[in-house]
C-alpha positions in Angstrom: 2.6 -14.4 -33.8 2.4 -14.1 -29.7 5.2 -14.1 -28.2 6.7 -17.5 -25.9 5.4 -17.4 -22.6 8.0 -17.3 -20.1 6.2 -18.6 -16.7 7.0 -17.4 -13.3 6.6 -19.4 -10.2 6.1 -17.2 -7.1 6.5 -17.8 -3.4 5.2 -15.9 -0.4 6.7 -16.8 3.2 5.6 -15.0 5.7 2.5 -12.6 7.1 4.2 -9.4 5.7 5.3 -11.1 2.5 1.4 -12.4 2.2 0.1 -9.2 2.8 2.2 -7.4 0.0 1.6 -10.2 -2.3 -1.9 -10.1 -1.8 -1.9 -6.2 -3.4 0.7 -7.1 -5.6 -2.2 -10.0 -7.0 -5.1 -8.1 -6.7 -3.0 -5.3 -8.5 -2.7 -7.9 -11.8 -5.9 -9.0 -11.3 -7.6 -5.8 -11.7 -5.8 -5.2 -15.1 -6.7 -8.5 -16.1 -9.5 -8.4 -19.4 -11.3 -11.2 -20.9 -13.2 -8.5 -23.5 -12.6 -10.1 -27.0 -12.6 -6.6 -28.9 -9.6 -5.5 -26.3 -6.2 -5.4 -27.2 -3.8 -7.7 -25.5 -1.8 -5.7 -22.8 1.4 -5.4 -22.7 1.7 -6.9 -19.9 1.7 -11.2 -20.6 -0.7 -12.2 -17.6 0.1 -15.8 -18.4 3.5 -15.7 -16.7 2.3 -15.4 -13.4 -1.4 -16.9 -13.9 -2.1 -20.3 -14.9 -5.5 -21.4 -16.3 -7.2 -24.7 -15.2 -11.0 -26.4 -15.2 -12.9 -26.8 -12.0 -14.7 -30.3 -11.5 -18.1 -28.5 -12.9 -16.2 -27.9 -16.6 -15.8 -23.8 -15.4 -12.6 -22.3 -16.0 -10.3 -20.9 -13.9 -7.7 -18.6 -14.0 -5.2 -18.4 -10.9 -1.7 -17.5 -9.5 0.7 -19.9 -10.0 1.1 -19.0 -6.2 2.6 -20.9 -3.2 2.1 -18.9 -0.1 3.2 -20.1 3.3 2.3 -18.7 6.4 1.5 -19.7 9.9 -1.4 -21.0 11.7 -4.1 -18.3 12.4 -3.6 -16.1 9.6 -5.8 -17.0 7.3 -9.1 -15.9 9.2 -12.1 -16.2 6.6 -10.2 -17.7 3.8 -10.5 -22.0 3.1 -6.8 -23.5 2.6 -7.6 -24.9 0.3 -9.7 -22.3 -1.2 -13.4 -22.8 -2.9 -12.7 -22.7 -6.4 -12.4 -26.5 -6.5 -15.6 -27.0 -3.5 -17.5 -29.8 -4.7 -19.9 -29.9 -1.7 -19.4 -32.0 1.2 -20.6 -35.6 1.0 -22.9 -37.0 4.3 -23.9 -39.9 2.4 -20.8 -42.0 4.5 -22.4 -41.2 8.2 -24.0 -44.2 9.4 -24.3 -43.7 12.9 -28.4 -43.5 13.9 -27.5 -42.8 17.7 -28.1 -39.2 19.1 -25.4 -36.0 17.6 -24.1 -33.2 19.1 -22.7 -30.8 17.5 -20.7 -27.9 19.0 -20.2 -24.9 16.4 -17.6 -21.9 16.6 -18.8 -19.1 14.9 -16.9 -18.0 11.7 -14.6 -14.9 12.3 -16.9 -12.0 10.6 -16.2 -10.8 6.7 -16.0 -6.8 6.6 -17.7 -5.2 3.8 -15.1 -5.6 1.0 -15.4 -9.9 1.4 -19.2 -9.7 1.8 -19.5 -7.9 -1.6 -16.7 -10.0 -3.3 -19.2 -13.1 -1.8 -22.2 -11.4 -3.5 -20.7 -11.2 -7.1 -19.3 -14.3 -7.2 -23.3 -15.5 -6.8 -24.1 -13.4 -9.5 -24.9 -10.4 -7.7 -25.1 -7.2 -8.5 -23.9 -3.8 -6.3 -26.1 -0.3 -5.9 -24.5 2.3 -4.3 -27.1 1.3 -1.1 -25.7 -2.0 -1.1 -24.1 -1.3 2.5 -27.6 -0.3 3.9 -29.5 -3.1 1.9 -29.4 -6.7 1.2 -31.8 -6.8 -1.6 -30.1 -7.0 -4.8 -31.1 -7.9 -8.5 -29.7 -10.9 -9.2 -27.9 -12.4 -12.6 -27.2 -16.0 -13.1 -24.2 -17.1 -11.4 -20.5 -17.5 -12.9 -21.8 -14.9 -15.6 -20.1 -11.8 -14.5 -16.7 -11.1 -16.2 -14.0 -9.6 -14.5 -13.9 -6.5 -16.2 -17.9 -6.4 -14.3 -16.8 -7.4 -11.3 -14.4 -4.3 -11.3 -16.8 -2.1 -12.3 -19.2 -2.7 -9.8 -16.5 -2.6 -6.8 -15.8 0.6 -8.1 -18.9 1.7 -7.9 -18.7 1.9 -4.3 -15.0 2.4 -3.7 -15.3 5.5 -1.6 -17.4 3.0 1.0 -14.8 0.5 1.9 -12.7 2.2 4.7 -10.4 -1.6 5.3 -8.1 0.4 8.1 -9.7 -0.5 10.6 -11.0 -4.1 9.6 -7.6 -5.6 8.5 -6.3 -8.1 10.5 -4.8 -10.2 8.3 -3.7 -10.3 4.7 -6.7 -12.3 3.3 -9.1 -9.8 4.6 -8.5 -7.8 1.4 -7.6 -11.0 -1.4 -9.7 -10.2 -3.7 -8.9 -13.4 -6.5 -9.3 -16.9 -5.9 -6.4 -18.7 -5.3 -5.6 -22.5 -6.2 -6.0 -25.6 -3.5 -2.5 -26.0 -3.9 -1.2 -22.6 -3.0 -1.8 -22.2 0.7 0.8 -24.0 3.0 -0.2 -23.6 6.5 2.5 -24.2 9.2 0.7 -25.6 12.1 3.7 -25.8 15.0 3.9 -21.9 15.1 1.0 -19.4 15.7 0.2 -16.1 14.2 -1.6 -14.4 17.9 -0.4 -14.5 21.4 2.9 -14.9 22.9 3.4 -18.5 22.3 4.8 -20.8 19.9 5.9 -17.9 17.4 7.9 -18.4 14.5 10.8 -15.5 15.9 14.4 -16.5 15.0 16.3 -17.5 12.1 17.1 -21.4 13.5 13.5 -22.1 13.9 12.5 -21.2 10.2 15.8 -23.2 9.5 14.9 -26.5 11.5 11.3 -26.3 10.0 12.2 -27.0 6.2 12.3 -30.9 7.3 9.6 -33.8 7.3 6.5 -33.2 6.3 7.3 -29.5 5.6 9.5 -30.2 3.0 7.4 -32.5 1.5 4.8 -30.5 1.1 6.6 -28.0 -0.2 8.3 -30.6 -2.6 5.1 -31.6 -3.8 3.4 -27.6 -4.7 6.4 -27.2 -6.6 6.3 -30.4 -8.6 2.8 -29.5 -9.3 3.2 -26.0 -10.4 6.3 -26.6 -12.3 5.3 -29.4 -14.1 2.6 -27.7 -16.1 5.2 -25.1 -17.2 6.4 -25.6 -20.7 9.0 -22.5 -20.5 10.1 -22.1 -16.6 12.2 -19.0 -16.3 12.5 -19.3 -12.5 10.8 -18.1 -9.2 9.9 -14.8 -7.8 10.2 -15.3 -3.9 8.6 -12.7 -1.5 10.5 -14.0 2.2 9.9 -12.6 5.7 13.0 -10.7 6.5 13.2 -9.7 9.9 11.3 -13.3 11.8 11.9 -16.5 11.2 10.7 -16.6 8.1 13.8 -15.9 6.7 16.0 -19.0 7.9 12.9 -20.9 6.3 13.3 -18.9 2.9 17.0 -19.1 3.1 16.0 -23.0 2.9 14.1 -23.0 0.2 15.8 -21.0 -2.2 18.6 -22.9 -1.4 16.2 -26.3 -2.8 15.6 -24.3 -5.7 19.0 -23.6 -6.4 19.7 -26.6 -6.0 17.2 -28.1 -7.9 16.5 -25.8 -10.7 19.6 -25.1 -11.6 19.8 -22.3 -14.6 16.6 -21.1 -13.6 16.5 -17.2 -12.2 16.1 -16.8 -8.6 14.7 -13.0 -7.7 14.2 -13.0 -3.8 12.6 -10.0 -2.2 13.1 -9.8 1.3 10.5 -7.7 3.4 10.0 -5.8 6.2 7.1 -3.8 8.0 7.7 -0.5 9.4 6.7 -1.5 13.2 5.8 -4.9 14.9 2.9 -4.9 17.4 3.8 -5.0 21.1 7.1 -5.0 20.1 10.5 -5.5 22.8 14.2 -4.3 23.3 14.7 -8.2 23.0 13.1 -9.0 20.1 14.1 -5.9 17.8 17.5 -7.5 18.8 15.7 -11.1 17.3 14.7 -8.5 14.0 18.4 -7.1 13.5 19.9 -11.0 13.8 17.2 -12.4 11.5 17.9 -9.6 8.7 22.0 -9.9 9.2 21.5 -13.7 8.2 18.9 -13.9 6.0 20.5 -11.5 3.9 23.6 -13.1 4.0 22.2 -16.9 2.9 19.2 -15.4 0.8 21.7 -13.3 -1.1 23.9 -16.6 -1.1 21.0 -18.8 -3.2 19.4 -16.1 -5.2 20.3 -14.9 -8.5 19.9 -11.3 -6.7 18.4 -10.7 -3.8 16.7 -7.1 -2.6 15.2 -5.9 0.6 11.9 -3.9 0.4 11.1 -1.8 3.6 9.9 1.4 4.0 11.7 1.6 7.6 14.0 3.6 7.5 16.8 1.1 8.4 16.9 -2.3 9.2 18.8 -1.9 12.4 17.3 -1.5 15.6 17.1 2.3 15.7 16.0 3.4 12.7 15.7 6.9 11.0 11.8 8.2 9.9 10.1 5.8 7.4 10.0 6.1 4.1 8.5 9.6 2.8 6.0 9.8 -0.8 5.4 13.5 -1.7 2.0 12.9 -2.4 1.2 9.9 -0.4 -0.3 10.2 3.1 -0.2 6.5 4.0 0.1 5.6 7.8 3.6 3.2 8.3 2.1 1.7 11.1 -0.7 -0.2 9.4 0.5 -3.0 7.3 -2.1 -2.7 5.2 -1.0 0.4 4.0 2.9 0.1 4.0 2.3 -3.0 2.0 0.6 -1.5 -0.6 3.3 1.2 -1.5 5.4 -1.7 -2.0 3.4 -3.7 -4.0 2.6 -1.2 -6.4 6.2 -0.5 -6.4 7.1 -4.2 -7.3 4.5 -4.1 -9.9 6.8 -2.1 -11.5 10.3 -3.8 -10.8 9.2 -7.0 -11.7 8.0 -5.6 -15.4 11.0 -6.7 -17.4 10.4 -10.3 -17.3 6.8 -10.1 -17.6 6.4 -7.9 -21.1 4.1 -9.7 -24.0 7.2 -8.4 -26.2 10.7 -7.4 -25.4 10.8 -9.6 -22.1 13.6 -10.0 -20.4 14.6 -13.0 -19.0 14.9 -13.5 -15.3 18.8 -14.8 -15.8 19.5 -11.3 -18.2 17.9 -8.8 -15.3 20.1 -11.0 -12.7 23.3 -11.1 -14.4 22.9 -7.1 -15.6 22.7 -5.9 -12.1 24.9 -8.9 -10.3 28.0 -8.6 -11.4 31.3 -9.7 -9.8 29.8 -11.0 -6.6 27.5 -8.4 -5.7 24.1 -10.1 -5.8 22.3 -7.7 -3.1 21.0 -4.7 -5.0 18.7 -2.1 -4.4 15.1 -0.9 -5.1 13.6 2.8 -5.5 10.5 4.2 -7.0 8.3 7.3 -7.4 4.7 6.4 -6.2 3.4 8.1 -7.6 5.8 9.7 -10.2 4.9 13.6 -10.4 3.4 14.5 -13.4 1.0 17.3 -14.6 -1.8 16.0 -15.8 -1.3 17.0 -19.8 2.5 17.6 -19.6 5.4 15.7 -21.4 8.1 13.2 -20.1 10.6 16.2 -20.5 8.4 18.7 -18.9 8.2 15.9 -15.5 11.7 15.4 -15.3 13.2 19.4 -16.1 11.3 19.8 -12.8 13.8 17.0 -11.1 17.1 18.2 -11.9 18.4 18.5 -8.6 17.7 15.0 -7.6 16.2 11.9 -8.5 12.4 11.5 -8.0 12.6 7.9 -6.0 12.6 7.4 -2.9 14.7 5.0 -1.5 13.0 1.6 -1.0 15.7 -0.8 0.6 16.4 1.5 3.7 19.5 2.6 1.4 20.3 5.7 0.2 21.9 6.7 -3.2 25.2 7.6 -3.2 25.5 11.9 -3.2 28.4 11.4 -6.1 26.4 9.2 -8.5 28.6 6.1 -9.0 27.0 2.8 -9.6 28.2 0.0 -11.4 24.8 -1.3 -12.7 20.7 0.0 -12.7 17.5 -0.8 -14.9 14.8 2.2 -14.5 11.2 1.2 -15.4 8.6 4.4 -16.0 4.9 2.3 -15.5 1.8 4.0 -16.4 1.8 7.2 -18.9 -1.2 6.4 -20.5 -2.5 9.4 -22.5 0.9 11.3 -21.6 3.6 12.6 -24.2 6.7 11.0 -23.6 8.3 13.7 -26.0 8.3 17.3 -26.5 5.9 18.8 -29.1 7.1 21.9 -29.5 6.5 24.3 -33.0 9.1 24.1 -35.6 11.5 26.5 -34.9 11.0 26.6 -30.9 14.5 26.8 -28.9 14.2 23.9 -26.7 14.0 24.6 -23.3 16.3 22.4 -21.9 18.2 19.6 -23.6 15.1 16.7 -22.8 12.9 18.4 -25.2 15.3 17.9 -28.2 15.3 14.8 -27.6 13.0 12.1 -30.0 11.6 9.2 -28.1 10.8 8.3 -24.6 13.5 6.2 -23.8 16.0 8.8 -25.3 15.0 11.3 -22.5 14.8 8.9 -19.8 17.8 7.7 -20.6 19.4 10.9 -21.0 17.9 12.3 -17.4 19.5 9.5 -15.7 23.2 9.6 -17.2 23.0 13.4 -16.1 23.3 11.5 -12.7 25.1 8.8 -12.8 27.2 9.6 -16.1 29.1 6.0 -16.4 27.0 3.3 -14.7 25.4 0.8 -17.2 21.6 1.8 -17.7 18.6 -0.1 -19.1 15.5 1.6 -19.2 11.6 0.1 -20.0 8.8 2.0 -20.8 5.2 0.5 -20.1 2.3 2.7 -20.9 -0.5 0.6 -19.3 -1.2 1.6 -15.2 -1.6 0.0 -12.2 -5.3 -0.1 -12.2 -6.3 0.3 -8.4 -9.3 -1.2 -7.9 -11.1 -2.0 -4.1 -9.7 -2.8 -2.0 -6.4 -0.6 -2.5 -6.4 2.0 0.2 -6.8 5.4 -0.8 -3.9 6.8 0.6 -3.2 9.8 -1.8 -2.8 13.0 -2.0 -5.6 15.7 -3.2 -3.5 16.9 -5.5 -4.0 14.1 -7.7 -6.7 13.2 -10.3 -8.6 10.2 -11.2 -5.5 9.1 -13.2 -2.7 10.1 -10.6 -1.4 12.7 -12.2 -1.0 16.3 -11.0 -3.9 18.5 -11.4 -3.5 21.7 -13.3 -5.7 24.0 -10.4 -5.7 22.7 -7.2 -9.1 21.5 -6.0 -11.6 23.8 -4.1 -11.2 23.9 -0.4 -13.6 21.4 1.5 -14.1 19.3 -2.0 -13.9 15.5 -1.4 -10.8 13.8 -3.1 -10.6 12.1 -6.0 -10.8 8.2 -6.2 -7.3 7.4 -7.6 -7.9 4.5 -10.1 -4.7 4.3 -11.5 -1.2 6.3 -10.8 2.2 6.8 -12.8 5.3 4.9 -11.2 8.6 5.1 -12.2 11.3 2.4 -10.3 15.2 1.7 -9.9 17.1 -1.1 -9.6 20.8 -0.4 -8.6 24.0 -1.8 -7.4 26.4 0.9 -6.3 29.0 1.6 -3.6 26.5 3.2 -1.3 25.1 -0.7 -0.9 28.8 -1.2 0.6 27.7 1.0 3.3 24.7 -0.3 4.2 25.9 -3.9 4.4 29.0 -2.7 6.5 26.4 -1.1 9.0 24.4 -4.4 9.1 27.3 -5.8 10.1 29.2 -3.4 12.7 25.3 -3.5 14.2 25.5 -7.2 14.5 28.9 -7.5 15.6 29.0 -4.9 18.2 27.3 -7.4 21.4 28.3 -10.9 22.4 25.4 -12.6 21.0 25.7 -15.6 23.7 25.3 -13.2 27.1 22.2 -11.0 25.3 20.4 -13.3 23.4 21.3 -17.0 24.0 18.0 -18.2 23.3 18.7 -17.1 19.7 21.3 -19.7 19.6 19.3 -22.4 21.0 17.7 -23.7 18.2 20.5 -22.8 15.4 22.7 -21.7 13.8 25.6 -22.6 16.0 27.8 -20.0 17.5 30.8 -20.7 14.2 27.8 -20.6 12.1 26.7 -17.3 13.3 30.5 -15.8 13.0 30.9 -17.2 9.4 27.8 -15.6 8.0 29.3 -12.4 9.5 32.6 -12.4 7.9 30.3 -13.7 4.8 28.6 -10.0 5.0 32.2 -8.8 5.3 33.6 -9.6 2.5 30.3 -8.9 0.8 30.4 -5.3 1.5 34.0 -5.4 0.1 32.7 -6.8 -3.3 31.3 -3.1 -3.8 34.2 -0.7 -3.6 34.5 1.2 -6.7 37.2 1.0 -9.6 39.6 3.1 -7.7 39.7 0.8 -4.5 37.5 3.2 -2.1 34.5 2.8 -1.0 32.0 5.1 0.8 32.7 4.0 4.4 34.1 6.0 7.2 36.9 5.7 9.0 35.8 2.8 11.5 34.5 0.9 9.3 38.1 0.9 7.2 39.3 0.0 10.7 36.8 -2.6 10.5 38.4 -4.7 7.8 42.2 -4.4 8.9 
């Protein structure tokens, strides 16, 4: 008997949000497999895809998606998608005078779209394909996915996307439903105009005919849900995105009462031609969206690899055996995404979900609804080892990095975390040593996978509450995922046992190991109480009035900081100390 399906609604707002939930979909896409003789994954795909019938009787299979963005980021991609194109009809022109017809050329397709175009006509791809049009053809609509991703494969080592990403749908790779793209026309993605930059803008703009379009993609997508656990909602954190989002998952609060609320506010590394003025802008829109997001969110957690969100930040956010560039979105957004393919496992399993609601309420407790995220991209592991081989090698710290510009706390106290390990496939989670073999550490007594994760973490954090979820199936990276790993890796992500031969070309990673984090902890006390000090420490009206101008009023403003205040103070530990210096206790007298 298959299990309930538990559907998800998910939200993008923003370019950055759109541009890690663009890998994040291509990422369940690619592991998606209509082959009868397959086994189902363990992963239920139906909680995040929905099924449907084009007017031609074909069916379809898409996110149950709403992605908002501004106007100019979509480049080559319809709104409202071509999935659903039935042609367009002339048969209504009746004029017989003279036409004229002035045509802008479409913005050009790199080599990634171009092929994606080709298969969906049926097409097949040679490994000449970029020096030759002529290709065998096979009737349209016949190709499978599991096709598709074999012949992108094929020539994976020829898409180079660094240079031809401007915007997030030059690497979709799925089509998405006419419902899912909301384009908001009174801001611009280019130039130095009419941008979307502060908090009160995003605010103002959840009115009218905004809202009612919003209204309307929600109706339709929840609707059609017969079990609605809640909404995952990717939200702009440092523009002005996040006054909208703090909008709208106030009207889901609101309106969906009961139903889980997991908001994931993100951040880039760098903004282009950025300004001393506008990183000010960035440090006020992540102060208040994370005090209102937090506010109407079952939880709420910021994903960055910037090393802070203030306006000086340390180094980004360093992988051991990633070599990704933090400059390019393209990049930074795919670390993250394959990151949140594994924090958002628990309440997609096919068996032993957990409910959006149970995840929430473990890790929210007593007030404390910001948490924080870190993960191992990939997590190090010899290719043929064991779980307690991996981890024997990390006993003198964790292997995450941290990915919510927060660092653990050196002491290990933290009142609440749920570790995921994605992607052993072929691996031995326990130790299969001869009877009668001394263990070599305590991990390889242990008897199943969860035992010696479990066991590895408490030798950390010895008293927090711990849930931990093993998924065997990978992150199957497919074109167009950057290859943005280390030599040392094979085919499968995992540690090679001999290095490779100087001068050899790198493997094509298809698939790596990740293991995540969720915590809430003191050290989240400190990073809130620097979020404030850093917003508190200028007179907001003399250095950036315009801020003000269109909302939130100045008592708004001083609210939501005493609203972070007292949020910070909801994670001191048992004992009534927290980790903050000095100042900051001086803070709060």
């Amino acid at each position: 008997m298959s299990a309930v399906c538990r559907e998800v609604i998910t939200l993008q707002l923003g370019h950055y949000s759109n541009f890690v939930g663009t890998h994040w979909w291509n990422l369940q896409d690619a592991s998606l497999s209509y082959e009868p003789e397959t086994s189902p994954s363990e992963i239920q795909s139906d909680v995040v895809f929905r099924e449907g019938q084009t007017m031609g009787g074909h069916v379809t299979y898409t996110p149950r998606l709403i992605a908002m963005d501004v106007k100019g980021s979509l480049r080559t991609l319809r709104q409202e998608g071509s999935l659903y194109d039935a042609g367009k009809d002339t048969s209504a022109v009746t004029w017989e005078g003279n036409l004229m017809m002035h045509k802008e050329s479409p913005p050009e397709k790199n080599f990634f779209l171009e092929d994606l175009d080709k298969l969906d006509k049926g097409g097949i791809l040679t490994e000449a394909d970029f020096s030759s049009s002529s290709q065998p053809q096979c009737p349209a609509g016949s190709m499978s996915v599991d096709t598709v991703n074999n012949q992108l494969a094929r020539v994976q080592q020829g898409y180079r996307l660094e240079g031809s990403v401007n915007v997030w749908s030059d690497f979709l790779r799925i089509h998405l439903h006419p419902r899912t793209i909301s384009v908001i026309h009174q801001y611009n993605h280019d130039g130095e105009a009419h941008r979307l930059e502060a908090f009160g803008q995003g605010e103002a703009l959840l009115q009218g005919l905004v809202l009612e379009d919003l209204e309307d993609r929600l109706h339709f997508f929840v609707e059609e849900c017969d079990y609605l656990q809640g909404f995952q909602v990717l939200c702009d954190l440092a523009d002005g995105f996040a006054g909208l989002g703090s909008k709208v998952t106030e009207i889901l609060q609101d309106s969906y009462g009961g139903r889980g609320i997991l908001t994931w506010g993100l951040a880039p590394v760098s903004h282009p031609n950025t300004t001393p003025v506008k990183e000010l802008y960035r440090l006020l829109n992540c102060t208040l969206g994370t005090v209102h997001l937090a506010s109407h969110s079952s939880f709420f957690c910021p994903l960055t690899l910037r090393g802070g969100l203030g306006r000086q930040p340390p180094s980004p956010t360093a992988f051991p055996y990633l070599n990704y560039d933090p400059s390019l979105w393209y990049h930074s957004s795919s670390v993250l995404a394959l990151a949140l393919d594994a924090l958002t496992v628990p309440y997609r399993m096919r068996n032993n979900s957990v409910p959006m609601w149970q995840l929430a309420d473990t890790l929210a407790v007593s007030g404390r609804k910001v948490v924080a995220a870190y993960s191992a991209v990939p997590f190090p592991m010899m290719h043929g080892s064991s779980l307690p081989d991996a981890l024997s090698l990390c006993t003198d710290v964790l292997p995450w990095q941290p990915l919510s510009a927060c660092p653990e706390a050196g002491d290990g106290r933290c009142y609440g975390q749920w570790a995921t390990f994605k992607g052993f496939e072929g691996q031995r989670l326990i130790s299969s040593l001869a009877p009668g073999t001394i263990p070599p550490t305590p991990l390889h007594s242990l008897h199943s996978g969860e035992d010696v994760l479990t066991s590895y973490i408490r030798s950390f954090c010895p008293t927090a509450p711990l849930a931990v979820q093993l998924v065997s199936t990978p992150s199957k990276l497919t074109p167009p995922f950057p290859q943005i790993f280390d030599q040392a890796l094979d085919a499968q992500g995992f540690l090679q046992n001999q290095p490779p031969p100087h001068g050899s070309p790198a493997a094509v990673v298809s698939s790596v190991p990740v293991m995540t984090s969720l915590q809430s902890g003191p050290a989240l006390g400190t990073w809130l109480s620097e979020m404030h000090r850093g917003a508190s420490t200028f007179d907001i009206r003399r250095v950036a009035p315009s801020f003000l101008s269109q909302g939130p009023e100045m008592a708004d403003f001083q609210e939501a900081l005493e609203q972070l205040r007292l949020m910070a103070r909801c994670y001191k530990d048992d004992s009534g100390g927290v980790t903050r210096s000095s100042s900051e206790e001086d803070d709060d007298d």
